[in-house]
N, C-alpha and C positions, 0 to 999 in steps of 0.2 A: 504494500500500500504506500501510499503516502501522499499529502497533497500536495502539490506541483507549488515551486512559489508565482508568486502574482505577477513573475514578469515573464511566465510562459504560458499565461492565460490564453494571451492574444492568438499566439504560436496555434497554441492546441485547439482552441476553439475553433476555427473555420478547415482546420486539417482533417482530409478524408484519402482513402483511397478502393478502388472496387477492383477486391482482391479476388473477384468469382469471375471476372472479366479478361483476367493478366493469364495469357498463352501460357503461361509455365506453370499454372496452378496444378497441372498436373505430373509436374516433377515433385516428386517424395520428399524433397527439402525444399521445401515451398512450408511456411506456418498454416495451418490446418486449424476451425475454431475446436474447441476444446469442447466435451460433453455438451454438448447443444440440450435445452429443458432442465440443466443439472447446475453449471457450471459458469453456461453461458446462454442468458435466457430473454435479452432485452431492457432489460435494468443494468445499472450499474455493479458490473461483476468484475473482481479482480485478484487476482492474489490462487497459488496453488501450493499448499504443504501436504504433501504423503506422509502416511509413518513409513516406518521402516519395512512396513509388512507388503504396504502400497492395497490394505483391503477397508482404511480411510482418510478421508482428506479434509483439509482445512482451508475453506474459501472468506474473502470476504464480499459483503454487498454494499454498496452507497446508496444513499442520496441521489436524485437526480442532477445538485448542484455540489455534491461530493463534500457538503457540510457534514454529514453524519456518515461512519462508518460503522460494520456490525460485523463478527467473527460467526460461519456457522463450520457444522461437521454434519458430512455423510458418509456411507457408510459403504463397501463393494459388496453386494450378496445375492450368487449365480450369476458373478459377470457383470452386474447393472450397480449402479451406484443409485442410493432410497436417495429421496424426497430430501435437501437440508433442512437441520434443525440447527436452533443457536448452540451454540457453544455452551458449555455449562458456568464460563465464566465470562462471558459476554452476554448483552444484550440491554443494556444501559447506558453507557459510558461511549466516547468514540473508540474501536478498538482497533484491530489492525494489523498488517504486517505480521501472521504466524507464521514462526518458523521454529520446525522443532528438532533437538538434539539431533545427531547419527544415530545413535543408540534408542532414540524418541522415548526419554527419562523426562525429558524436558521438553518445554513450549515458550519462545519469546514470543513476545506482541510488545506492539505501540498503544498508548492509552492517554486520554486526558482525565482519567478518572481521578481524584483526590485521593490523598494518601489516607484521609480522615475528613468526615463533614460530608457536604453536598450539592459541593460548588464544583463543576469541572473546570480545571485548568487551563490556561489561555496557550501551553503549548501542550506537546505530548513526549512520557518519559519512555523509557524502557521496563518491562512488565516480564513476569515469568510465573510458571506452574506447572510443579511437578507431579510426576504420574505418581496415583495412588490407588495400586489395583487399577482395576478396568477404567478407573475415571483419573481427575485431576482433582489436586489441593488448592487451598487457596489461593488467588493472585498475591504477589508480594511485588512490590517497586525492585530494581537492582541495587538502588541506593547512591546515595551521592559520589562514591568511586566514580560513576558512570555517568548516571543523570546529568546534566548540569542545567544551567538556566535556560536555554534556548531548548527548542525541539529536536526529539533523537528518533531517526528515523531504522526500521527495516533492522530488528535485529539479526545477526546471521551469526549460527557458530561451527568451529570444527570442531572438528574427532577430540581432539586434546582441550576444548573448552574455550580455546580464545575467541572472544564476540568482536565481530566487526561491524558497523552500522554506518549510517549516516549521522550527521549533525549540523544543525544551526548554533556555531560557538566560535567565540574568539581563537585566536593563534591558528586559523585555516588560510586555504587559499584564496578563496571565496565564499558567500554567504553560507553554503555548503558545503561538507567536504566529506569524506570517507575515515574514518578513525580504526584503531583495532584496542583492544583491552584483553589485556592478556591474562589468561588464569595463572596463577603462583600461588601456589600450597591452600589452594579453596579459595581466594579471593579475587577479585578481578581488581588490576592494578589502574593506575590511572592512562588516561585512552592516550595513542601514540597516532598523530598523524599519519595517513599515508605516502605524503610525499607528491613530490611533480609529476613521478610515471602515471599518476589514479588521478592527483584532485589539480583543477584550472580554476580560473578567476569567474567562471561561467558556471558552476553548482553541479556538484557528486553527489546523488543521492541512492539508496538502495542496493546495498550488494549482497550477492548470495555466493558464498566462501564454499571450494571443495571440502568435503572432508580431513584433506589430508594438506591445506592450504596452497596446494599445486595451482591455480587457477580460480580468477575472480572475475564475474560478471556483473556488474554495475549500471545505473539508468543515468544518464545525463545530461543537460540541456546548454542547449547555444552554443556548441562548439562549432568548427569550423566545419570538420567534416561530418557535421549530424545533417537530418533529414529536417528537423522542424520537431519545436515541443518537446518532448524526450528521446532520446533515442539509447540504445542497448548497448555496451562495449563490454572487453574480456581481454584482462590481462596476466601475464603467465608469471608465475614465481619460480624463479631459478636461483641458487645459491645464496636466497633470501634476497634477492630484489626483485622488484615486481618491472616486468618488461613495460613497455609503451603501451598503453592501452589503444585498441584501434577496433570501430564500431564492425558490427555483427552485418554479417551479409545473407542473402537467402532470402531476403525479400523478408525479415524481422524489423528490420527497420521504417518506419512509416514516414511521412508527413505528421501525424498527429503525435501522440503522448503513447511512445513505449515502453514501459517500465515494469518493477516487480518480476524480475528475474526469479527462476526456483530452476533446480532439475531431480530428479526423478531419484527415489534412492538405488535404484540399479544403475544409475548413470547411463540408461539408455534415451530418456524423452528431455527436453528441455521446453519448459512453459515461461508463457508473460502475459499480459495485460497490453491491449490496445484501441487504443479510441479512433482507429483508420474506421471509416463509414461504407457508405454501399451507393451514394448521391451521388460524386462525380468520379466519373462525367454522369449528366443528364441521363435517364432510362431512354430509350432510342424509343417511345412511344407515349404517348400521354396515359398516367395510370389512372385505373377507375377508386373511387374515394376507398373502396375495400382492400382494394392493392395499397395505399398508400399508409391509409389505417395497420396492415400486416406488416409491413415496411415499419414502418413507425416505431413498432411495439418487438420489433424483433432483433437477434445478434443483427451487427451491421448498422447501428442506426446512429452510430456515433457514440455511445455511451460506451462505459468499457464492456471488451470481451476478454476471454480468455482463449489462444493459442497456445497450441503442440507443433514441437519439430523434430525430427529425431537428430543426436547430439551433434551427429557427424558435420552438420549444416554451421555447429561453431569452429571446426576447423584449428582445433588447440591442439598446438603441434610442444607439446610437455617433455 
């Protein structure tokens, strides 16, 4: 998840593209919508965490104006993923960006919940809940290690525990940046920038860390070589530095807002979030109010969807 800031409003609002249209849609690495009626249904859908098992998942839904966000889970059974239900710790508060452990012990999200009282917070922190038996325990904050004043976006963590996110906070590149906080002996140490290879003067938001910290996919806006609004990059870690990040190809990338990166705990699918449309160009015929009506209300309409690619299409040469 996460909300775009206000100076890629403009960006993302009028960005579409008709990806049912583009000759190549029938090449295998071509982005595919995701669970259509489940996943991706015409509303504001975004966001994909598997457990480890990959037999439930973690989506979230918005708002039409993407002021409110809501965490739900379904569930895989004979093949079909059931009906979403909320979360058992969402459904109040704005919540957000689930992503959970390797191991799925654990569940991060984004939250403007109060720590206490019943005021939500004007940003949002980092949130966690651990499995207990078949469900979860309570939400608890990460705590001021982590937290800090501004908004902390898109928790991500590896195998070993170090959480990587976004952040709105001093000593970045831009309003935005990419941070990592590293577990030592149970605690998360204070966040370490990522540096020039990941974060620019034009805003890092959103990453999702391999497992084994070999490779980071990240959402980004206003660079040079982006499409418009957000757009997707992946950069590789070799001998602990992280190479040049350089945007995703396959036709993942939009004109509109592409973000909220996940992949699949077999490392075989890679999923996102996109606001590309199904309007331009013009339909080659004029629609009847029923068409436009099904148009309207359907993936495609500009609101977010959810996309699948299979991994090969990121091209991470490790």
């Amino acid at each position: 998840m996460r909300l775009p800031p206000a100076r890629w409003l403009a960006a993302g609002a009028t960005a579409s593209v008709l990806l049912i249209a583009d000759p190549r849609a029938a090449d295998p690495l071509r982005p595919v919508l995701f669970g259509e009626g489940v996943f991706s249904t015409g509303v504001y859908d975004f966001f994909v965490a598997l457990t480890p098992d990959q037999n439930a998942a973690y989506l979230c839904r918005a708002s039409a104006d993407f002021g409110y966000w809501t965490i739900l889970e379904t569930r895989r059974r004979a093949g079909k993923w059931t009906t979403p239900v909320m979360a058992p710790f969402s459904g109040r508060w704005s919540d957000a960006d689930p992503h959970l452990s390797p191991d799925g012990s654990k569940l991060f999200f984004i939250s403007n919940r109060p720590s206490s009282g019943d005021t939500p917070k004007p940003s949002c922190d980092l949130w966690m809940v651990e499995r207990v038996g078949e469900g979860w325990g309570p939400p608890r904050p990460l705590g001021p290690e982590v937290n800090g004043e501004g908004t902390e976006w898109s928790p991500s963590v590896a195998a070993n525990g170090n959480l990587y996110f976004g952040a709105t906070r001093e000593g970045g590149k831009g309003r935005d940046d990419l941070w990592v906080s590293r577990l030592v002996d149970g605690r998360y140490t204070t966040p370490v920038n990522l540096g020039d290879s990941i974060n620019t003067r034009t805003g890092e938001v959103e990453p999702w860390i391999a497992p084994d910290e070999s490779y980071m996919i990240f959402s980004g806006g206003g660079r040079s070589d982006g499409q418009g609004g957000l757009d997707l990059y992946v950069s590789v870690r070799r001998n602990g530095v992280w190479s040049g990040a350089r945007p995703l190809g396959h036709g993942i990338n939009s004109p509109g807002w592409d973000f909220n990166p996940s992949v699949s705990p077999d490392g075989r699918t890679f999923f996102f979030t996109s606001t590309r449309g199904g309007f331009d160009p013009p339909p080659p015929a004029a629609m009847s109010y029923e068409e436009l009506t099904r148009r309207l209300n359907s993936p495609g309409n500009g609101l977010g969807d959810i996309y699948s690619i299979p991994i090969e299409a990121l091209e991470i040469d490790r």
